[in-house]
C-alpha positions as a LaTeX table, in Angstrom:
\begin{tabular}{lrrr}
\hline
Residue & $x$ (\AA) & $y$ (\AA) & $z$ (\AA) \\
\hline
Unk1 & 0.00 & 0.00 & 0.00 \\
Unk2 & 1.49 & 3.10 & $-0.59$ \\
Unk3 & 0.22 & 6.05 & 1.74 \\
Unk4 & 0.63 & 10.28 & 1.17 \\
Unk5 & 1.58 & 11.95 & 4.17 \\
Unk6 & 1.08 & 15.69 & 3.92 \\
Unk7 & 2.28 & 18.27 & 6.53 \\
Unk8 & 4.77 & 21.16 & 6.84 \\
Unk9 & 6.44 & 20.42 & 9.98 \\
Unk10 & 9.37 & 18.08 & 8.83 \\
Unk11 & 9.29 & 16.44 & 12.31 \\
Unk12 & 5.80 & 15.84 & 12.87 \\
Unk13 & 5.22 & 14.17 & 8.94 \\
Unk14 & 8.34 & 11.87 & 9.65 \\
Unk15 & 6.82 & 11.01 & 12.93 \\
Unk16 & 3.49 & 9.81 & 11.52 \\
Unk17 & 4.99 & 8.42 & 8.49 \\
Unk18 & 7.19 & 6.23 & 10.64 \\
Unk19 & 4.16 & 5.06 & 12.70 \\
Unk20 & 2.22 & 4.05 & 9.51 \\
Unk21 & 5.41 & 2.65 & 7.64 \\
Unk22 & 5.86 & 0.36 & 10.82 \\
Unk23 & 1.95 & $-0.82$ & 11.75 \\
Unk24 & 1.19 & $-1.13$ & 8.19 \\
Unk25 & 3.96 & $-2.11$ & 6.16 \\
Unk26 & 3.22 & 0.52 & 3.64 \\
Unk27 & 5.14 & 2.96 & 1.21 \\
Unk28 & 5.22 & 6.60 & 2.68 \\
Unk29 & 5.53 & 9.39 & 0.42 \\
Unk30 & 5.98 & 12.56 & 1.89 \\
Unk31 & 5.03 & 16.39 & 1.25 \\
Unk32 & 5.38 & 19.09 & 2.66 \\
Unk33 & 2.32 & 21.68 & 1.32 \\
Unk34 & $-0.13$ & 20.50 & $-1.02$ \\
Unk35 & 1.32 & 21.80 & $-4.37$ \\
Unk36 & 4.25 & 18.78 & $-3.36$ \\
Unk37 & 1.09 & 16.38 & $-2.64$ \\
Unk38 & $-0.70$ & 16.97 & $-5.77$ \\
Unk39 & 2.69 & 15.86 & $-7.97$ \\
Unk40 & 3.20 & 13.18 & $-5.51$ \\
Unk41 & $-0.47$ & 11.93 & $-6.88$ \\
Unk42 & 0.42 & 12.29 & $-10.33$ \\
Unk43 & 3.64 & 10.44 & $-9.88$ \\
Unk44 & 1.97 & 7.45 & $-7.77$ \\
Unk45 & $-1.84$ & 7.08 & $-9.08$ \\
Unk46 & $-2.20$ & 4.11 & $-7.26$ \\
Unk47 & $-1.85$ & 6.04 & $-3.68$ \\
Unk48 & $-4.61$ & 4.42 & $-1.32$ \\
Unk49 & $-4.34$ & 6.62 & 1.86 \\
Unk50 & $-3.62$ & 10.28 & 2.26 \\
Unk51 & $-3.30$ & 11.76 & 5.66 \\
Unk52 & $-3.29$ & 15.40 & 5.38 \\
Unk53 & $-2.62$ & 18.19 & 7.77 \\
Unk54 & $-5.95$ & 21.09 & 7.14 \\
Unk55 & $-3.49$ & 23.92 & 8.38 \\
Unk56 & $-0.35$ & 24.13 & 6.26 \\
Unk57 & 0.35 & 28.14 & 6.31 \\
Unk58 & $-0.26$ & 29.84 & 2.86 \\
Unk59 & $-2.32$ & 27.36 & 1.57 \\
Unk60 & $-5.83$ & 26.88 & 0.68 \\
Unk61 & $-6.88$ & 23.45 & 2.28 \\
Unk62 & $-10.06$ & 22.92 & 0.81 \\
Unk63 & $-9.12$ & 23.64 & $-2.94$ \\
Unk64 & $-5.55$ & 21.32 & $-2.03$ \\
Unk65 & $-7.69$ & 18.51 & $-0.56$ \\
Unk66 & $-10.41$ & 18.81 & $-3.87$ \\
Unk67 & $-7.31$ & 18.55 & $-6.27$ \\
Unk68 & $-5.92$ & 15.14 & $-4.38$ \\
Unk69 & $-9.59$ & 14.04 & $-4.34$ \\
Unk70 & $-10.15$ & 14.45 & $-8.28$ \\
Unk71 & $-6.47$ & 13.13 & $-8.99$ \\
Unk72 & $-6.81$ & 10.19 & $-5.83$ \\
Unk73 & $-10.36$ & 9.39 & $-7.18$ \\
Unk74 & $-9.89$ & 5.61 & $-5.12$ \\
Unk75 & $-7.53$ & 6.62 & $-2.43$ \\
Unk76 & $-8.69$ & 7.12 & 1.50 \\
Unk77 & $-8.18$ & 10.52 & 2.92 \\
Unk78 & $-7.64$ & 11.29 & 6.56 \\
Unk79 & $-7.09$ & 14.80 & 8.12 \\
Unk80 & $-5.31$ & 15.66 & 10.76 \\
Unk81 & $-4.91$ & 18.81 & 12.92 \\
Unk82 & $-3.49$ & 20.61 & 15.88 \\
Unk83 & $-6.90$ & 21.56 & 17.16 \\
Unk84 & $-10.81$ & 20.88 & 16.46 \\
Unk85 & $-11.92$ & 23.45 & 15.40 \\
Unk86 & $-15.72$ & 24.07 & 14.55 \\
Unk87 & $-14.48$ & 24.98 & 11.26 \\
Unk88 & $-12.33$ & 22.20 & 10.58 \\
Unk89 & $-14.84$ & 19.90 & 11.74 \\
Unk90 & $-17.02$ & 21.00 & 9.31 \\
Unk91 & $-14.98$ & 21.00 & 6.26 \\
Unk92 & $-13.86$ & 17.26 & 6.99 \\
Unk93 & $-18.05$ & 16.92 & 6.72 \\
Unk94 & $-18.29$ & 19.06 & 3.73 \\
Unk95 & $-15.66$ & 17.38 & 1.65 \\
Unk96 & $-16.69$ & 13.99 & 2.38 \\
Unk97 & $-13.42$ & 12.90 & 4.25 \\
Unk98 & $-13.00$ & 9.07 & 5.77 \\
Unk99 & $-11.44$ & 10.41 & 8.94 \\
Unk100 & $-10.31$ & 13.45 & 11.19 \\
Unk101 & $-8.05$ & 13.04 & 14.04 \\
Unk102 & $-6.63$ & 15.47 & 15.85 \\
Unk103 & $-2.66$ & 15.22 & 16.53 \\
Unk104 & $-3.29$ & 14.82 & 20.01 \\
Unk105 & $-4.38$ & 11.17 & 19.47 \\
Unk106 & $-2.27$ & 8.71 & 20.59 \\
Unk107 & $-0.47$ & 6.43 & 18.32 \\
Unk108 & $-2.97$ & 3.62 & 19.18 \\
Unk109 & $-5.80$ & 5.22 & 18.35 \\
Unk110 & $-4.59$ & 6.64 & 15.22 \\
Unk111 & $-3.50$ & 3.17 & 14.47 \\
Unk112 & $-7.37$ & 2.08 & 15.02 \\
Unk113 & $-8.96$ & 4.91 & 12.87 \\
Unk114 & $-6.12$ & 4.14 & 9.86 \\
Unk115 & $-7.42$ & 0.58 & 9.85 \\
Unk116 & $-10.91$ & 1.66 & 10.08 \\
Unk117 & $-10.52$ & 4.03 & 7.37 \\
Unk118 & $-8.66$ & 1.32 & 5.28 \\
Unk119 & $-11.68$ & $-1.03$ & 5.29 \\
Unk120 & $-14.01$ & 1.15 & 4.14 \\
Unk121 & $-15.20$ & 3.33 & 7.93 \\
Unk122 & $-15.79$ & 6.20 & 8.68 \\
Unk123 & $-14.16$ & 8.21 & 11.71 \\
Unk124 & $-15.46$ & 11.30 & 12.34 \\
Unk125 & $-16.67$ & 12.81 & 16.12 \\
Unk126 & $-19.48$ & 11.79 & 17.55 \\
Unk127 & $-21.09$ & 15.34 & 17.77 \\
Unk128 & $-20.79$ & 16.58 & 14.07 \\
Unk129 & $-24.15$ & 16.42 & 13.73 \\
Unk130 & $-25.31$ & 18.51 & 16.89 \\
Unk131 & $-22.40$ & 20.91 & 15.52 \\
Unk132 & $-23.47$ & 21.17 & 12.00 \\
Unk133 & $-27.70$ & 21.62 & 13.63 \\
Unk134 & $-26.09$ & 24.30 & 15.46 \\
Unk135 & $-23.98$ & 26.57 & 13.00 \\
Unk136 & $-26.81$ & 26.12 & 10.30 \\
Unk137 & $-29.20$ & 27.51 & 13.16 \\
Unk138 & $-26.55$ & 30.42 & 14.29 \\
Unk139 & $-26.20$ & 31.09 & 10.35 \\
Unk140 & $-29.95$ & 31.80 & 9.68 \\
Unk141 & $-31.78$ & 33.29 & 12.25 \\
Unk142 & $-35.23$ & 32.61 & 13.98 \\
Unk143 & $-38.06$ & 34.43 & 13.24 \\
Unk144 & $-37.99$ & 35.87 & 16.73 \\
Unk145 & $-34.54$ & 37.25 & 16.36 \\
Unk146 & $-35.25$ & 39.11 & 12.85 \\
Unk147 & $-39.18$ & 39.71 & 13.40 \\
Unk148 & $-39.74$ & 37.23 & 10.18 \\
Unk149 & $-43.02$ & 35.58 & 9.91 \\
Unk150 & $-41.43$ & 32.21 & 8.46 \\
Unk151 & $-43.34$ & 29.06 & 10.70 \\
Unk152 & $-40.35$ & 26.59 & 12.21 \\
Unk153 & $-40.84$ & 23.81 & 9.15 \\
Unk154 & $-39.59$ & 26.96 & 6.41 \\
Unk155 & $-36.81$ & 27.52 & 9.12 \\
Unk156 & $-35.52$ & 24.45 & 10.03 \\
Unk157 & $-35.69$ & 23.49 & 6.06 \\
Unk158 & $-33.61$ & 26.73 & 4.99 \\
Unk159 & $-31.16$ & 25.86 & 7.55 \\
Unk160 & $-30.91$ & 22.01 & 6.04 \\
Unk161 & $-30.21$ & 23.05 & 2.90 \\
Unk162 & $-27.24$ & 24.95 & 4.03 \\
Unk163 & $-25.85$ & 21.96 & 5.94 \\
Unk164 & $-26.75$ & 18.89 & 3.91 \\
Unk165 & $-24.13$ & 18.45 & 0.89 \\
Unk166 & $-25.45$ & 18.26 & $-2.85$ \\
Unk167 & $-24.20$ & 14.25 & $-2.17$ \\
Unk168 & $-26.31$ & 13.92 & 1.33 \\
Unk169 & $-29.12$ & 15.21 & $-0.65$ \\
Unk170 & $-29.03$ & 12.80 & $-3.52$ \\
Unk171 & $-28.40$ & 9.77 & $-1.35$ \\
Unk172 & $-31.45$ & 10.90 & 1.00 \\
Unk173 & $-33.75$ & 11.24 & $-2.19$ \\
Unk174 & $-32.29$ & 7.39 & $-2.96$ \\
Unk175 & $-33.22$ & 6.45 & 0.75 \\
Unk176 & $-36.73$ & 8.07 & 0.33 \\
Unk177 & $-37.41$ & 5.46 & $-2.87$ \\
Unk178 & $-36.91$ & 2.53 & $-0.78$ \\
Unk179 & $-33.22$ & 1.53 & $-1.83$ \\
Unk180 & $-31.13$ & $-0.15$ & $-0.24$ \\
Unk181 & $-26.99$ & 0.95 & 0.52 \\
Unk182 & $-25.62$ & $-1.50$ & $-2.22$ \\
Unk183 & $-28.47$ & 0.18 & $-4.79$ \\
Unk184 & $-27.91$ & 3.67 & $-3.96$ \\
Unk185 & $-24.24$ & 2.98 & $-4.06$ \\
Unk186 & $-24.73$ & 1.21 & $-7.57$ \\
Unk187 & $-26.99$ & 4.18 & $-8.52$ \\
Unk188 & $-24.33$ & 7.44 & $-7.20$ \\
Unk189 & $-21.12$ & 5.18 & $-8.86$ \\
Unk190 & $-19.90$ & 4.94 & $-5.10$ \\
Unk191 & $-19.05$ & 2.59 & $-2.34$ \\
Unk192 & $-21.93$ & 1.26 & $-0.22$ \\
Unk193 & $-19.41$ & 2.53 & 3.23 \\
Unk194 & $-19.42$ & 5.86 & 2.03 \\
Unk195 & $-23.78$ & 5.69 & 1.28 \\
Unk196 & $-23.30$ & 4.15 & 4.92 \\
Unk197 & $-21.71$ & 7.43 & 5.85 \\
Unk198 & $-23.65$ & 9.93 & 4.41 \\
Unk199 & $-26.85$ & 8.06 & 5.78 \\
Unk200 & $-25.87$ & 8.18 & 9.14 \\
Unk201 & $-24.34$ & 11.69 & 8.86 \\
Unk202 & $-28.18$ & 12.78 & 7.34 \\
Unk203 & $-30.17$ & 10.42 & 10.46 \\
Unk204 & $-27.62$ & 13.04 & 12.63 \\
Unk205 & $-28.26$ & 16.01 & 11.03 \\
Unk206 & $-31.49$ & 15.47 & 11.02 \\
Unk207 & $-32.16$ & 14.75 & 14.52 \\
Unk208 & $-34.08$ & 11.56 & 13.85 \\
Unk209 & $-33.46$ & 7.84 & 15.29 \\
Unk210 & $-33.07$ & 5.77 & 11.76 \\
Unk211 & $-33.21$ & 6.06 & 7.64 \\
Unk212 & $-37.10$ & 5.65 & 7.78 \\
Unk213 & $-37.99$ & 8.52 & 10.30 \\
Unk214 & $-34.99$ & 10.44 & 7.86 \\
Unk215 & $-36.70$ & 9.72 & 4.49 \\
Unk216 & $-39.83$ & 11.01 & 5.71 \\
Unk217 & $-38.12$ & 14.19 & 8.23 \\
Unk218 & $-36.56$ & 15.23 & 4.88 \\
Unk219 & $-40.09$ & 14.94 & 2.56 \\
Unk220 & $-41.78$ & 16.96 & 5.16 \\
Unk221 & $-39.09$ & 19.44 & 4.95 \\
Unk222 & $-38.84$ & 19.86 & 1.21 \\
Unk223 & $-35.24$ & 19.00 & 1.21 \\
Unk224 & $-35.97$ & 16.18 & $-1.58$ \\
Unk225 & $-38.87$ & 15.58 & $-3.36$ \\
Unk226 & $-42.43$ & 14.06 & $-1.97$ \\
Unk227 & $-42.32$ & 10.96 & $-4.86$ \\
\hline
\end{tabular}
């Protein structure tokens, strides 16, 4: 296996490759800011892990990490970071990552969430979805707050669509016909853990207890269509 590690602190990417090199008996390539990581990927197509520092200083991370994705089209990505930021936490949701650890973790757990990642998991915290309910409310206001007349269903929908990715939205709309994981993933030309993901990440979002209650949460809202 050969694995991309990304960050700009010499130390800290030799560290981590040294880990994975040793527990996984991989090929490490390393870089140092993403413009090095995205001729890494063209040199070595067959990458099948990236793990990825989201603060590398005069770089855009989400553009980087979108360029690995579209030239790593089957590889596993995994950020790391030096804090947990709401922001962060959010981004790893928006882009669809397999994993975000902060570098805090210890060795064994990053150990666990690397093999996790590798067959086909998801690691992300346990409260993204509370986090992501709460931003979308902070970003668009009650009705109290701006003297609006919209009722809560209009609210709580306009705040949905703001959280919920394009992706989320077409696998929900999938859900809502009755499909199964391994149909929707035939259906979106992706891997039934990743339709695993985004289902969960939706029952979450959504505040509701299973795929059913989310199916019908997101009709009621408008987010996808009645059919």
């Amino acid at each position: 296996m050969k694995v991309l590690v990304c960050d700009d602190h010499p130390i800290v990417a030799s560290a981590i490759a040294m880990m994975i090199e040793g527990t996984f008996d991989a090929t490490i390539h390393i870089t140092h800011d993403y413009q090095q990581a995205r001729a890494m990927a063209a040199e070595q197509p067959d990458i099948g892990l990236c793990l990825l520092d989201i603060h590398i200083p005069g770089e855009d991370a989400r553009a980087g990490i979108k360029a690995l994705q579209a030239a790593l089209p089957q590889a596993r990505f995994l950020l790391f970071s030096g804090s947990a930021q709401e922001a962060d936490l959010m981004m790893a949701l928006d882009l669809e990552m397999h994993g975000f650890l902060p570098k805090s973790s210890t060795p064994q757990v990053v150990e666990a969430v690397v093999r996790l990642v590798l067959a086909g998991g998801v690691y992300l915290p346990s409260g993204i979805g509370e986090l992501a309910m709460r931003n979308a409310k902070a970003t668009h206001p009650t009705s109290s707050t701006v003297g609006a007349a919209a009722t809560p269903v209009a609210h709580t929908s306009e705040a949905m669509y703001g959280t919920l990715t394009e992706r989320q939205i077409m696998v929900l709309q999938q859900v809502s016909a009755g499909r199964s994981n391994k149909e929707i993933a035939r259906e979106l030309a992706i891997s039934p853990a990743t339709v695993k993901a985004h289902v969960a990440h939706v029952i979450a979002l959504l505040g509701v207890s299973n795929r059913i209650e989310a199916a019908a949460r997101a009709r009621g809202l408008g987010l996808i269509d009645p059919g």
